[in-house]
C-alpha positions in Angstrom: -3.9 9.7 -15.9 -3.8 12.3 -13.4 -1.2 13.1 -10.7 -4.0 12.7 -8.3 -4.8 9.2 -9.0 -0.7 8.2 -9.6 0.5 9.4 -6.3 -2.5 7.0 -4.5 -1.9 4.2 -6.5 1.7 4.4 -6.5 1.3 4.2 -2.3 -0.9 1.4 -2.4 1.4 -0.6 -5.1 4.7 0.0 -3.0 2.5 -0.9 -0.1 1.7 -4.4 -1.8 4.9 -4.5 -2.9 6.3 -4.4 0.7 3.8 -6.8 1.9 5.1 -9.4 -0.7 8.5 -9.1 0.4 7.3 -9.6 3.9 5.3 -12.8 3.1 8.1 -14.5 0.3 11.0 -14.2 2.9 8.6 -15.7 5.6 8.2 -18.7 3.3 11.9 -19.0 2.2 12.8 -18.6 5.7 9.8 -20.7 7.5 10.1 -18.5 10.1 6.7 -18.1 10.2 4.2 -20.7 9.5 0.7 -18.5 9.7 0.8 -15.5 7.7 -3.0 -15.9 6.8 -4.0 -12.6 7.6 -1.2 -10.7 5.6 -1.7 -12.8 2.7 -5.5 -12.0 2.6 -4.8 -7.9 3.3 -2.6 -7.9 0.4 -5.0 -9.9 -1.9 -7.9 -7.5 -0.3 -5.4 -4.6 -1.4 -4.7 -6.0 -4.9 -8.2 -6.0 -5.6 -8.8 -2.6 -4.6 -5.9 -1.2 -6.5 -7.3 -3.6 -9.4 -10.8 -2.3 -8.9 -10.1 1.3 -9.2 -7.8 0.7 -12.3 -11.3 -0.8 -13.9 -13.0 2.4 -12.3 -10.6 4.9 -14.1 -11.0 2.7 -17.6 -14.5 3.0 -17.9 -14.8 6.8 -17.2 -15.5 7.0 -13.3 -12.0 8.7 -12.9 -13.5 11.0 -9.8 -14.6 7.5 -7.9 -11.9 5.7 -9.1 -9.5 8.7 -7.7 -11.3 9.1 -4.0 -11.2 4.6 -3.5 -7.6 4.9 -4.6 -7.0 7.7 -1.9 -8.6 5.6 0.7 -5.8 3.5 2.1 -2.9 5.7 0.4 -3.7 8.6 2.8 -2.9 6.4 6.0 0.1 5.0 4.3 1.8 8.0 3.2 1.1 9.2 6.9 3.5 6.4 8.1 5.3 6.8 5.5 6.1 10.7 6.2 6.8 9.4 9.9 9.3 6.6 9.1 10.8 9.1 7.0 10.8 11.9 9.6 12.8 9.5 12.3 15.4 8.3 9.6 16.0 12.0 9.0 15.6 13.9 12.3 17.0 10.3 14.7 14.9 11.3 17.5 16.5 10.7 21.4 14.2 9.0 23.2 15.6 8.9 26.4 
């Protein structure tokens, strides 16, 4: 495996990953009684991630690759911009 399809698939797992957390300390918490739609975005997500693990298997590493990029280039975007106000703690006054 390729750097380009890690770095995508890495996004999209800690994305998932994230998601979970969100959705198990709902339910241990019950502070939240409908979390319907992020339990079926991070099934959705877990079966692309799953899907494009089958695509790289069989051989279709270039499609696998650009389906894996899909949702990891919005989410490293955020993820460069949560990082940029940690670092830089902008005043918004």
């Amino acid at each position: 495996m390729t750097w380009k399809f890690l770095l995508p698939i890495i996004a999209d797992c800690l994305a998932i990953l994230i998601a979970l957390y969100f959705l198990i300390t709902d339910a241990l918490r019950q502070s939240s009684s409908s979390n319907g739609m992020l339990s079926l975005v991070t099934f959705g997500m877990c079966c692309w991630v799953g899907l494009c693990f089958y695509l790289h298997h069989i051989g279709k590493i270039t499609l696998a690759t650009s389906l894996a990029w899909i949702p990891a280039i919005p989410l490293l975007g955020y993820g460069l911009l949560v990082l940029l106000m940690v670092i830089l703690k902008p005043d918004f006054k």
